[in-house]
C-alpha positions as semicolon CSV with decimal commas, in nm:
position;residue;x (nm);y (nm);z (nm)
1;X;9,812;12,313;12,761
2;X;9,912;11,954;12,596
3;X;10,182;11,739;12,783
4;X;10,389;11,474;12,685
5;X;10,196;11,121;12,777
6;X;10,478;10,868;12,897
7;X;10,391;10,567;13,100
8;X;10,012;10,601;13,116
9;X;10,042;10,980;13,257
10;X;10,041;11,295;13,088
11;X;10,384;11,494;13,189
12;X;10,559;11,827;13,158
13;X;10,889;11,868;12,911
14;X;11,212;11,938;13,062
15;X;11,240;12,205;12,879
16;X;10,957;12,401;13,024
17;X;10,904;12,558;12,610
18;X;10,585;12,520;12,454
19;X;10,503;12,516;12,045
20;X;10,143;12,739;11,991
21;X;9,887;12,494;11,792
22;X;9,709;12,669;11,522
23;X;9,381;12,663;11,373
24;X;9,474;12,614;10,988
25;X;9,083;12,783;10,915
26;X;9,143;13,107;11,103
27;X;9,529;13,080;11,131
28;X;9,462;13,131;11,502
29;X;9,654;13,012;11,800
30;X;9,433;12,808;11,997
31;X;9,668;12,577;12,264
32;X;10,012;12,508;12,314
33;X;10,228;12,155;12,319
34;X;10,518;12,054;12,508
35;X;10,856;12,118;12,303
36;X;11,002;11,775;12,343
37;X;11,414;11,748;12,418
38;X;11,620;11,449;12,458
39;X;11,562;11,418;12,813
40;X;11,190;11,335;12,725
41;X;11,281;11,120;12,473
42;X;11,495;10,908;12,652
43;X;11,270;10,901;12,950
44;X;10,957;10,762;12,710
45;X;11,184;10,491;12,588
46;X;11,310;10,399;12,949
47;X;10,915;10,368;13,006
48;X;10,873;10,164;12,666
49;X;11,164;9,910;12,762
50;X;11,033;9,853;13,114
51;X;10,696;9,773;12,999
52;X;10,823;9,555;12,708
53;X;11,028;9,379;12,906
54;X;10,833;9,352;13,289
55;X;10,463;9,354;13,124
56;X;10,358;9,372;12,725
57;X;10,669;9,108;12,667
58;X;10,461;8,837;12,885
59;X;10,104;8,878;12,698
60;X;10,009;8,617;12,459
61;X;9,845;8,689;12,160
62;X;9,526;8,673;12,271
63;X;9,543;8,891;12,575
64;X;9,687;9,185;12,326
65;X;9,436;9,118;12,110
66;X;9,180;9,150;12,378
67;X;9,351;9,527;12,477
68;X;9,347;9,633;12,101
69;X;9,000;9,531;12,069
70;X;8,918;9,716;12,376
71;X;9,074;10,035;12,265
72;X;8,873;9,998;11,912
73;X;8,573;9,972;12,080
74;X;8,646;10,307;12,299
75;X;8,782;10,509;11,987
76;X;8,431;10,405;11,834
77;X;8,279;10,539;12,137
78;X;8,445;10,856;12,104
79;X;8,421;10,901;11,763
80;X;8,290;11,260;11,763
81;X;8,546;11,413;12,008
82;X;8,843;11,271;11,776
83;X;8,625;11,391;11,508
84;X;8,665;11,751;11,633
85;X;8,993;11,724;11,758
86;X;9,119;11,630;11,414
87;X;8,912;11,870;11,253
88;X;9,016;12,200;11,416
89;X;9,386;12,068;11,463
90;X;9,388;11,957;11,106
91;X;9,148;12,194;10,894
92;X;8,994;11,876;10,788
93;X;8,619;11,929;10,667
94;X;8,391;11,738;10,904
95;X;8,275;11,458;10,704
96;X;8,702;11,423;10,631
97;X;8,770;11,423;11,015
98;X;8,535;11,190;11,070
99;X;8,658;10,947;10,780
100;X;8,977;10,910;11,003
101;X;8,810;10,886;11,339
102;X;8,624;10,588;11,174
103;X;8,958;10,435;11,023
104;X;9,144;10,497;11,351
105;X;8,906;10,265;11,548
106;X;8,869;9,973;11,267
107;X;9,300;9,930;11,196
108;X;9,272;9,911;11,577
109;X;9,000;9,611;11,506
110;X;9,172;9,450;11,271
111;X;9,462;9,406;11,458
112;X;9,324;9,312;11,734
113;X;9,176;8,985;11,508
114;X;9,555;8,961;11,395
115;X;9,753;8,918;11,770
116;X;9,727;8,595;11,791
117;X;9,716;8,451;11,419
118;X;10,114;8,575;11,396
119;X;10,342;8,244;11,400
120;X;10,617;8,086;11,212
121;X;10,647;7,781;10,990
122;X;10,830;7,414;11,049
123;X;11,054;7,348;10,754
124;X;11,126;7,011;10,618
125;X;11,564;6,894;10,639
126;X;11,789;6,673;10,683
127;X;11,700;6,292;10,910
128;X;11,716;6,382;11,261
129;X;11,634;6,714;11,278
130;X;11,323;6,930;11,341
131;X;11,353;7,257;11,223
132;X;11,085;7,555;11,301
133;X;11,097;7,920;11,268
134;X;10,939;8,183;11,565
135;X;10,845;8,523;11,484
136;X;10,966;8,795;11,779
137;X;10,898;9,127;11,812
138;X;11,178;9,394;11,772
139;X;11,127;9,531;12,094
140;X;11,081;9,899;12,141
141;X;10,974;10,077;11,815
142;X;10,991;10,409;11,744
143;X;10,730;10,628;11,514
144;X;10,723;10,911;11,336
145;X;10,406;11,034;11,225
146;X;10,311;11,289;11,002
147;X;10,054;11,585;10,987
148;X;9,835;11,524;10,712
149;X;9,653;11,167;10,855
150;X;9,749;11,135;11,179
151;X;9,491;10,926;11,329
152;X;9,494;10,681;11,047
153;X;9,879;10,679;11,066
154;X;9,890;10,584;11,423
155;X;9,652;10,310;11,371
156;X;9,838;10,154;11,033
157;X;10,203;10,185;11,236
158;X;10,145;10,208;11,595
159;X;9,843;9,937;11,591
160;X;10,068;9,731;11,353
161;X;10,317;9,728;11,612
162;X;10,160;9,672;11,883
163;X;9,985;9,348;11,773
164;X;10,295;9,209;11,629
165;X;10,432;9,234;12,037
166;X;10,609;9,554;12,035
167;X;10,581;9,863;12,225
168;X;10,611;10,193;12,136
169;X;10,714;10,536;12,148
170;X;10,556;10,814;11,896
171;X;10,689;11,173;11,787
172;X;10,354;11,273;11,618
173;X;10,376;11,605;11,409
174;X;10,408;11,976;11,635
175;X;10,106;12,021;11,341
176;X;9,921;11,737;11,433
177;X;9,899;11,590;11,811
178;X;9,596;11,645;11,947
179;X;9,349;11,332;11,872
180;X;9,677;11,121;11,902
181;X;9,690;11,225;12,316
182;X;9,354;11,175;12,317
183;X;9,444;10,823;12,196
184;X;9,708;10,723;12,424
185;X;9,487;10,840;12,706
186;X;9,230;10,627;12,610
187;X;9,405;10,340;12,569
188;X;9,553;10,357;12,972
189;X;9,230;10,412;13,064
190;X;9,154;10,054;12,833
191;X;9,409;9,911;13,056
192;X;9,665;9,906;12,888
193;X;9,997;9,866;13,061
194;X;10,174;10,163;13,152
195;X;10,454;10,231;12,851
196;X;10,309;10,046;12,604
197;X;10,234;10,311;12,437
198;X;10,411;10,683;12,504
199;X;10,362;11,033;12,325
200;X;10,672;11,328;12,267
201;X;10,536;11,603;12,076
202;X;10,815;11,837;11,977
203;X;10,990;11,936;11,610
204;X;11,159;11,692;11,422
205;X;11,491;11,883;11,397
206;X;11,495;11,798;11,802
207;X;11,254;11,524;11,946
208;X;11,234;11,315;11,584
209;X;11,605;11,323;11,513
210;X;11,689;11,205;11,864
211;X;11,417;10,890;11,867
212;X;11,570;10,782;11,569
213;X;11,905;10,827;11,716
214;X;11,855;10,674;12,002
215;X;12,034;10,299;12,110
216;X;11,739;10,197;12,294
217;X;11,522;10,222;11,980
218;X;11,480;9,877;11,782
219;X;11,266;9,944;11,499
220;X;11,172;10,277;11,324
221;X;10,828;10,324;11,113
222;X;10,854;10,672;10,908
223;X;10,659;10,875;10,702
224;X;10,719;11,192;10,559
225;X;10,925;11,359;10,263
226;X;11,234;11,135;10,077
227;X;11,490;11,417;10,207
228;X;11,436;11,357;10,576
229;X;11,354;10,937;10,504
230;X;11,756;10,973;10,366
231;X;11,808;11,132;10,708
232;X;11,644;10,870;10,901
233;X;11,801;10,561;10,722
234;X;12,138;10,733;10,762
235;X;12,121;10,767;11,182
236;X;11,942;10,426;11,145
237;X;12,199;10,243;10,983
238;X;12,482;10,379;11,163
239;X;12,344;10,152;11,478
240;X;12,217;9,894;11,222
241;X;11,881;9,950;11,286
242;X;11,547;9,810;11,094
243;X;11,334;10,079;10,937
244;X;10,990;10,102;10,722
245;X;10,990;10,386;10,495
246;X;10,674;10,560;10,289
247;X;10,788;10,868;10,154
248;X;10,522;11,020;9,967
249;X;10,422;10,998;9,546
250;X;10,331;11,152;9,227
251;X;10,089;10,915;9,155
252;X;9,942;10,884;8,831
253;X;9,630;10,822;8,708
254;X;9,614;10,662;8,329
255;X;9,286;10,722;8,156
256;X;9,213;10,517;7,792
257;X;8,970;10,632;7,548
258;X;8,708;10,285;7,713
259;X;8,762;10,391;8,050
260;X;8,381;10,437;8,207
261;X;8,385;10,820;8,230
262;X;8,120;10,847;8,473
263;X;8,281;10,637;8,769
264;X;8,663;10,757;8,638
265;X;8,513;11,147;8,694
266;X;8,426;11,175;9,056
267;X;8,676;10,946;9,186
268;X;9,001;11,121;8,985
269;X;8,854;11,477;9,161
270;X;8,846;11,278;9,479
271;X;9,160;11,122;9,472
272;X;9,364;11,510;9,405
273;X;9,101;11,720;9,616
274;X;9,024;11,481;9,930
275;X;9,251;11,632;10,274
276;X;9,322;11,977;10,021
277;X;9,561;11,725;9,853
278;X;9,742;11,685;10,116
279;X;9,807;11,294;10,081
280;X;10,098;11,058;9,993
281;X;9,879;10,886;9,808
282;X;9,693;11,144;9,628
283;X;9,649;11,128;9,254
284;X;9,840;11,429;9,136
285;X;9,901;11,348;8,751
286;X;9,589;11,281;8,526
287;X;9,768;11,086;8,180
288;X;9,449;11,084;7,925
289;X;9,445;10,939;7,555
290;X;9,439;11,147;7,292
291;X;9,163;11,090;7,167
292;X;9,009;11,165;7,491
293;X;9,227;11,448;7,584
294;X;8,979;11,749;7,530
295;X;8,658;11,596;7,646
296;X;8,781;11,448;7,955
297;X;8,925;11,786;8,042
298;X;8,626;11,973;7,990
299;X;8,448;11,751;8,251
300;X;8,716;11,775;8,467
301;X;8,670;12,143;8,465
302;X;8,306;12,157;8,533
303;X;8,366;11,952;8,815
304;X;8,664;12,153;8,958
305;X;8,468;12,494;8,898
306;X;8,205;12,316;9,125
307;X;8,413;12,318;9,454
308;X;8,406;12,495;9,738
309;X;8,695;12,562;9,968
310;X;8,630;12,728;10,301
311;X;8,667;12,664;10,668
312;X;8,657;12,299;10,817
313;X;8,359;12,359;11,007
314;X;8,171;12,428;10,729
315;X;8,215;12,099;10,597
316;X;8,259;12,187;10,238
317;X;8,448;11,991;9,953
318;X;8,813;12,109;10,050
319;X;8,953;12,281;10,377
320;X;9,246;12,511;10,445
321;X;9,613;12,344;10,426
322;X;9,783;12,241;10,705
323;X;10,018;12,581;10,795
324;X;10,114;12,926;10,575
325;X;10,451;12,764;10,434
326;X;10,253;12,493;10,303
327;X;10,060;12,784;10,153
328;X;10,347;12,890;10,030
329;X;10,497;12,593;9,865
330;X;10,187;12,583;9,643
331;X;10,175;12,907;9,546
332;X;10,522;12,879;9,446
333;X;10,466;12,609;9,211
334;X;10,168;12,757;9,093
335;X;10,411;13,023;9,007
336;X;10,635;12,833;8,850
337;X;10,324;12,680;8,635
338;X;10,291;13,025;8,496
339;X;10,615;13,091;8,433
340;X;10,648;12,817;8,202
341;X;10,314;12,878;8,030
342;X;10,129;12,621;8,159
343;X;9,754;12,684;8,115
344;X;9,464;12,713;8,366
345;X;9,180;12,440;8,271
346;X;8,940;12,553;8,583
347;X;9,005;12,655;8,930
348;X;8,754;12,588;9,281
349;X;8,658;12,899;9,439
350;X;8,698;12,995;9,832
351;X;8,435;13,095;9,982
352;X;8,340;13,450;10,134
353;X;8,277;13,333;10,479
354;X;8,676;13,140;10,423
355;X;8,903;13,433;10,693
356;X;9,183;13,624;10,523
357;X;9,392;13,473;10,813
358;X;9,335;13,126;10,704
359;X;9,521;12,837;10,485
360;X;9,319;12,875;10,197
361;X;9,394;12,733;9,840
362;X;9,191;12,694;9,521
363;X;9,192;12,356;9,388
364;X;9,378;12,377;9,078
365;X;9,360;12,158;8,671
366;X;9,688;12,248;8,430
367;X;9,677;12,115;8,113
368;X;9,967;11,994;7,880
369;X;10,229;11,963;8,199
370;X;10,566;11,875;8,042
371;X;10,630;11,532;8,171
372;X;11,012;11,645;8,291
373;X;10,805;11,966;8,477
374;X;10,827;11,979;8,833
375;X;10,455;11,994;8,837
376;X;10,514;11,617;8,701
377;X;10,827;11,549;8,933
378;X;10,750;11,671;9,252
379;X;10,498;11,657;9,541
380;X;10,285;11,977;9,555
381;X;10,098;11,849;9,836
382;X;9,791;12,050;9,771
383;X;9,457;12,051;9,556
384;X;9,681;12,122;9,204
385;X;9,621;11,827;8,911
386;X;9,858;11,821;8,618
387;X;9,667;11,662;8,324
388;X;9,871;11,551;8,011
389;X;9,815;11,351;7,720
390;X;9,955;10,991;7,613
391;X;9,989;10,821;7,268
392;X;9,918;10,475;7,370
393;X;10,018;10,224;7,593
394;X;10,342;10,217;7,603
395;X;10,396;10,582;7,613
396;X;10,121;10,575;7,896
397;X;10,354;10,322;8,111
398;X;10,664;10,547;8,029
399;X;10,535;10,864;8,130
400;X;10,354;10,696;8,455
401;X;10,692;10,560;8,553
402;X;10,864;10,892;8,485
403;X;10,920;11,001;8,838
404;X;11,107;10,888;9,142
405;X;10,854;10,816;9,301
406;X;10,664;10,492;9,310
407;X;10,335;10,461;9,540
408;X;10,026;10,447;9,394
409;X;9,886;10,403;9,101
410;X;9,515;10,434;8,895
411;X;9,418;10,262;8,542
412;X;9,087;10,339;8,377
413;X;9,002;10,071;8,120
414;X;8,739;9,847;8,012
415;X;9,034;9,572;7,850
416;X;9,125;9,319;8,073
417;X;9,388;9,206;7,906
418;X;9,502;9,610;7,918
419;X;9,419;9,617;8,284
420;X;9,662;9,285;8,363
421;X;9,952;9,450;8,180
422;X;9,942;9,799;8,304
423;X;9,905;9,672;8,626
424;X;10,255;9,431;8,519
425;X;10,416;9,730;8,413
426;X;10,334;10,063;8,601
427;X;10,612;10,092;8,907
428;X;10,418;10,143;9,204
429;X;10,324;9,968;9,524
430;X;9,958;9,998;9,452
431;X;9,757;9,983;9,159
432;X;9,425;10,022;9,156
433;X;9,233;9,895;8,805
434;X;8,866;10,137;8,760
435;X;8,869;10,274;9,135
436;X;9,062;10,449;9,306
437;X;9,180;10,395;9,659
438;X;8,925;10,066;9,729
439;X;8,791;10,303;10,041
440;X;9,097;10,308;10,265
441;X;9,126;9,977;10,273
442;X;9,308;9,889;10,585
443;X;9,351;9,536;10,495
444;X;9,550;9,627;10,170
445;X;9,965;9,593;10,222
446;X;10,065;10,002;10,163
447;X;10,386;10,121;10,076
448;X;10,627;10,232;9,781
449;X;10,891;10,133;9,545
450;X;11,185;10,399;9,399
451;X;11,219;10,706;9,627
452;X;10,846;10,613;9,770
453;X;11,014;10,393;10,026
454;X;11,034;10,066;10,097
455;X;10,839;9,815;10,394
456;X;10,470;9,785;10,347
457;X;10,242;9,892;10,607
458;X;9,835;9,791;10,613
459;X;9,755;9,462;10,643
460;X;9,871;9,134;10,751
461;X;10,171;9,195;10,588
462;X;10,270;9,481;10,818
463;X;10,279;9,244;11,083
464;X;10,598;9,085;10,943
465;X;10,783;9,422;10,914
466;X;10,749;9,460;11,291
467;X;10,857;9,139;11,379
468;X;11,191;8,947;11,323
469;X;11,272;8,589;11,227
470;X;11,429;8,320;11,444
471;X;11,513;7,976;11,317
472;X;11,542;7,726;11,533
473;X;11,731;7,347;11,453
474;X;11,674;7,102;11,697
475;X;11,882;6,773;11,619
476;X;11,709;6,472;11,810
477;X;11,841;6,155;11,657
């Protein structure tokens, strides 16, 4: 049995309900969390405040950094108990799991580097004045974290946070809490003070609506789908509060008839089959040059033919979704697919050993996707590439920038001059010229434009979301 972790100890709900965890490989129940209520809510942020303002408040940089290096250093230690924890929670194959266990523990080191390199600026005025600017924490931020990467979500937001001077309180995913207890408890045990970091599990409907309703919240960090970011702005704003958005993508990926097949291949299967497809980020559209059109798709058969999908301990190239409605939602736009008449390139196959019970999905190429589709529109959030063709350049930047989403984008091309002004052109937050990704890349600013969501986490640059600016004029004669 989970509990809620709130000021450095683990702790029962009020409400004395649970929520069953499941296994997405076997569809099994396998523990039970605490269902979170407003009364826990309000007594993590009571904790938060406290600490903030009798403990975490009084650090310099420095000394955080010292704690966040501390807790990098123990999540490395620990790497193959997070590993498993996000693997059977998750239905992440192994090597996937262990990906995030890995990022978890470096965001935590880069932070830690970043504490106390966080200042302001002097700015030149009029004779007789000195004027400087301090950056400040918000205070108490609030976080809600999603099921597909939770490790690696905590470390980009909560880590984020934390280094800029805030504390924080965390509704993970009722999907997705285990390794992110297992976190918190290793950081008290870092010595961390007690608050600094607290843990609600519960549904969103309940423990997620009331953090971000609540007065004693300062800052909100959200990601998840652009009907419940509308939500979260709207309870936000009524109370005027700061908030940093990313709200998924349909990211494309534009492929000219120079692009370097061989390294465009493996990373375009990667980018639509890595997590089952279950990423913000993930590279759902495939735009190709005519020219190219039929070749490309034959190799992008082959390769899909080659996967395997089956449980997450057996490590293979894609693991079961996160939950049967998420099963669901593919299917039904796999449905849809056929419907309209939109053909089958190649499918993955599960594997034998894969239980009926379990989350299992086929990754999935369509060919000749109608660009106003909602296989083109929409987030399928699972292993399903829509492939289409494109003129040339310009129609490749119009049908790229023909959703409402803007996150992430790919561009396969040998022309630099091609590469500068897709790169000018293509709405996204991210654009990523003959790769794909660039490996995680904590150090990257992340975050969307259009109904992607605004604020950019990652980076130095998340830093400055969590913190506010004071200007300070001093007149001295």
């Amino acid at each position: 049995m989970q509990l809620h972790f709130i000021a450095n100890t683990p702790q029962p709900g009020s409400s004395g309900e649970t929520i069953p965890v499941i296994d997405p490989s076997d569809g099994q129940v396998f523990d039970h969390l605490q269902r979170g209520n407003a009364d826990d809510i309000d007594r993590a942020v009571q904790a938060a405040r406290h600490c903030y303002d009798t403990a975490w408040s009084k650090l310099s940089g420095a000394e955080r950094g010292r704690l966040l290096m501390r807790l990098s250093n123990r999540l490395a230690e620990h790497e193959e108990e997070l590993t498993a924890l996000e693997q059977r929670d998750c239905g992440k194959p192994t090597r996937q799991a262990r990906a995030d266990a890995v990022a978890i523990a470096r965001y935590f080191e880069f932070y830690a580097g970043a504490c106390d390199k966080l200042h302001g600026d002097t700015i030149p005025y009029l004779d007789g004045y000195s004027v400087l600017t301090w950056r400040e924490p918000h205070g108490v931020a609030g976080h809600i974290i999603p099921w597909n990467y939770p490790m690696q979500i905590f470390g980009r937001s909560v880590g984020g946070a934390l280094a800029a001077g805030n504390v924080c309180v965390v509704k993970p995913s009722e999907d997705a809490c285990l390794s992110l207890l297992r976190v918190a408890q290793l950081a008290a045990e870092c010595g961390f003070p007690a608050g600094a970091i607290n843990i609600v599990t519960g549904y969103g409907h309940e423990v997620g609506d009331t953090l971000a309703r609540h007065p004693g919240i300062d800052h909100i960090s959200f990601t998840g789908s652009p009907r419940v970011g509308t939500l979260i702005q709207q309870v936000a704003a009524e109370r005027h509060c700061p908030v940093t958005l990313e709200l998924g993508g349909k990211s494309p990926q534009v492929v000219f008839a120079d692009a370097d097949l061989e390294l465009a291949v493996p990373a375009i299967l990667n980018a639509i089959v890595q997590n089952a497809g279950q990423t913000c980020s993930a590279g759902s559209r495939v735009l190709i040059e005519q020219s190219i059109y039929e070749p490309l798709l034959e190799r992008l058969g082959e390769a899909f033919t080659r996967l395997r999908v089956g449980p997450a301990a057996m490590n293979l190239d894609v693991g079961p979704l996160i939950r049967a409605s998420q099963q669901q939602r593919v299917w039904d736009f796999l449905s849809d697919a056929q419907y309209a008449n939109i053909p089958v390139v190649a499918e993955g196959q599960i594997v034998d050993e894969a239980p009926e019970s379990g989350f299992y999905q086929a990754p999935t190429l369509l060919r000749d996707v109608p660009v106003d589709h909602r296989l083109a529109q929409e987030e399928v959030f699972g292993p399903v590439l829509a492939a289409m063709p494109f003129r040339d350049e310009d129609d490749a930047v119009a049908r790229a920038n023909a959703t409402h989403f803007g996150l992430v984008a790919g561009v396969w091309t040998r022309d630099g001059g091609r590469q500068m002004r897709m790169a000018r052109r293509i709405r996204s937050g991210q654009v990523f010229i003959n790769n794909y990704g660039a490996g995680g890349g904590v150090e990257l600013p992340f975050g969307g434009v259009k109904s992607s969501g605004y604020g950019r986490e990652k980076g130095f640059e998340a830093l400055l979301g969590f913190t506010t600016l004071k200007t300070v004029a001093i007149r001295h004669g």
